[in-house]
C-alpha positions in Angstrom: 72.7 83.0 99.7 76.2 82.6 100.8 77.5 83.9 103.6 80.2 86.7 102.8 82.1 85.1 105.8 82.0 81.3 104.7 83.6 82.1 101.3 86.4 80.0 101.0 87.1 81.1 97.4 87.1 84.6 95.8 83.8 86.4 95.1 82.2 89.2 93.8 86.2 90.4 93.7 87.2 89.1 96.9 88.5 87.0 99.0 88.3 85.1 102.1 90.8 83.5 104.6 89.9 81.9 108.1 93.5 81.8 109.9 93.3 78.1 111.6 89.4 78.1 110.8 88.4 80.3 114.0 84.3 79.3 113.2 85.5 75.8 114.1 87.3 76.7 117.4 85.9 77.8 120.6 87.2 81.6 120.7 86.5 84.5 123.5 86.2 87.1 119.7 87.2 86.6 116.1 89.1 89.4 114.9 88.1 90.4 111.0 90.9 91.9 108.9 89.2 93.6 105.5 91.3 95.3 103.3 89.4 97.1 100.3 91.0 97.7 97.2 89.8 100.1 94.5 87.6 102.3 96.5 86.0 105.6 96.0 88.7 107.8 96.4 86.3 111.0 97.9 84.6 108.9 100.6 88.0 108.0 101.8 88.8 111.5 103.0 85.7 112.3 104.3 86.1 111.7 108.0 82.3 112.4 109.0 80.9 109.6 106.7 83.7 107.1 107.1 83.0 107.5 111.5 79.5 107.1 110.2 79.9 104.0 108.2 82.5 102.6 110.6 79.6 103.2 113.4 76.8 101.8 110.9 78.4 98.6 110.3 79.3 97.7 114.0 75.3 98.7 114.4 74.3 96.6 111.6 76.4 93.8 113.5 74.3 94.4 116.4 77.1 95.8 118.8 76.8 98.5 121.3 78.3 101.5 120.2 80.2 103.2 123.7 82.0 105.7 121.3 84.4 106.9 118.4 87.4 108.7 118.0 88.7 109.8 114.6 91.4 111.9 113.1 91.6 113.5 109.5 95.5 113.6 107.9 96.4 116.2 105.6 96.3 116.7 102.3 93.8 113.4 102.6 93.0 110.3 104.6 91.3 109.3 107.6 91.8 107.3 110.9 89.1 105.9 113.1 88.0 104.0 115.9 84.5 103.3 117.3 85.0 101.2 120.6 82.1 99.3 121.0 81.0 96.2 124.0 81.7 93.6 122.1 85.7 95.5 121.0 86.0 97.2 118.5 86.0 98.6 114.7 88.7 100.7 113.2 89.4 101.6 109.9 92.3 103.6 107.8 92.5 104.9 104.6 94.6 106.4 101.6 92.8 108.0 99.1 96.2 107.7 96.9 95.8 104.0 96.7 92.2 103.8 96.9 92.9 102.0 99.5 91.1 101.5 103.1 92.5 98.9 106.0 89.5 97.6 108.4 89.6 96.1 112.1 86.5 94.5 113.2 86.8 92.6 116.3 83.8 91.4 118.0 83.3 89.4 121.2 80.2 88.1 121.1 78.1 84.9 119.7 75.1 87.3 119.0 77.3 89.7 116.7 76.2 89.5 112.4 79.4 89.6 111.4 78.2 89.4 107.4 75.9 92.4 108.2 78.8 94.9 109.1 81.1 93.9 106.3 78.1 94.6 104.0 77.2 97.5 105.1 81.3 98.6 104.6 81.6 97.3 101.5 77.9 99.1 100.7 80.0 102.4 101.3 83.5 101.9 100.5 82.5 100.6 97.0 85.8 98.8 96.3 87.2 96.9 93.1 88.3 94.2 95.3 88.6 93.1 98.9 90.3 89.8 101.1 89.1 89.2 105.0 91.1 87.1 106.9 89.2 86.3 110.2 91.6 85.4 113.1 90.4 83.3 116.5 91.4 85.3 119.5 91.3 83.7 122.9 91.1 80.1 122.5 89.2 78.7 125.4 91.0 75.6 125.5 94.5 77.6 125.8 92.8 79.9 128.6 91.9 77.2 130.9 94.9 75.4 130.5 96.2 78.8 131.7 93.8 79.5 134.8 91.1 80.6 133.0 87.5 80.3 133.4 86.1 78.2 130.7 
């Protein structure tokens, strides 16, 4: 089975793009951007179960959840943010545009990246989705800077 984060072309309806390749560069945390397309519209206001899923995939990753914050807009749509050892997970949604904008960013070589964007795309349900995974910290710039490697 193929990974859902070594896709380099479109699958199942989505799609996949590493910015500079972060799996081949030595990185402090990648940094996943999902957007999901076409998703149930009711799950996208429901602010209890999207904190829950946000929470479930980051556990399904294998982080350590340290808490969540969330907010629920009116007439509809949710904002969330679980903070978590390894970063983060955040997530925002419009119902309008079945439409629901996803942070993970894990430090962390033990982290199951394909886990927690499985267990979002279990719950979002959407039409379509991209990632685009960004390297963040390159060691080699962070020792040329003082770092420690």
């Amino acid at each position: 089975m193929t990974s859902l984060l070594s896709q380099r072309e479109p699958s199942s309806g989505g799609s996949f793009d590493a910015a500079g390749d972060p799996s081949q560069q030595a990185v402090v945390g990648r940094h996943l951007l999902i957007d999901l397309y076409g998703c149930t519209p009711d799950r996208l206001s429901d602010e209890l179960r999207v904190v829950e899923c946000l929470e479930q995939a980051a556990l399904a990753a294998g982080c350590v959840v340290l808490g969540r914050l969330s907010h629920r807009f009116q007439p509809q749509g949710v904002a969330a943010v679980v903070l978590l050892a390894e970063s983060h997970a955040s997530v925002h949604t419009w119902p309008e545009h079945r439409f629901a904008a996803v942070d993970l960013f894990f430090c962390g070589a033990r982290v199951d990246e394909a886990a927690g964007v499985a267990r979002l795309l279990e719950f979002f349900k959407p039409s379509n989705h991209s990632i685009r995974i960004s390297g963040r910290g390159m060691i080699e710039a962070l020792c040329d800077c003082g770092g420690e490697p």
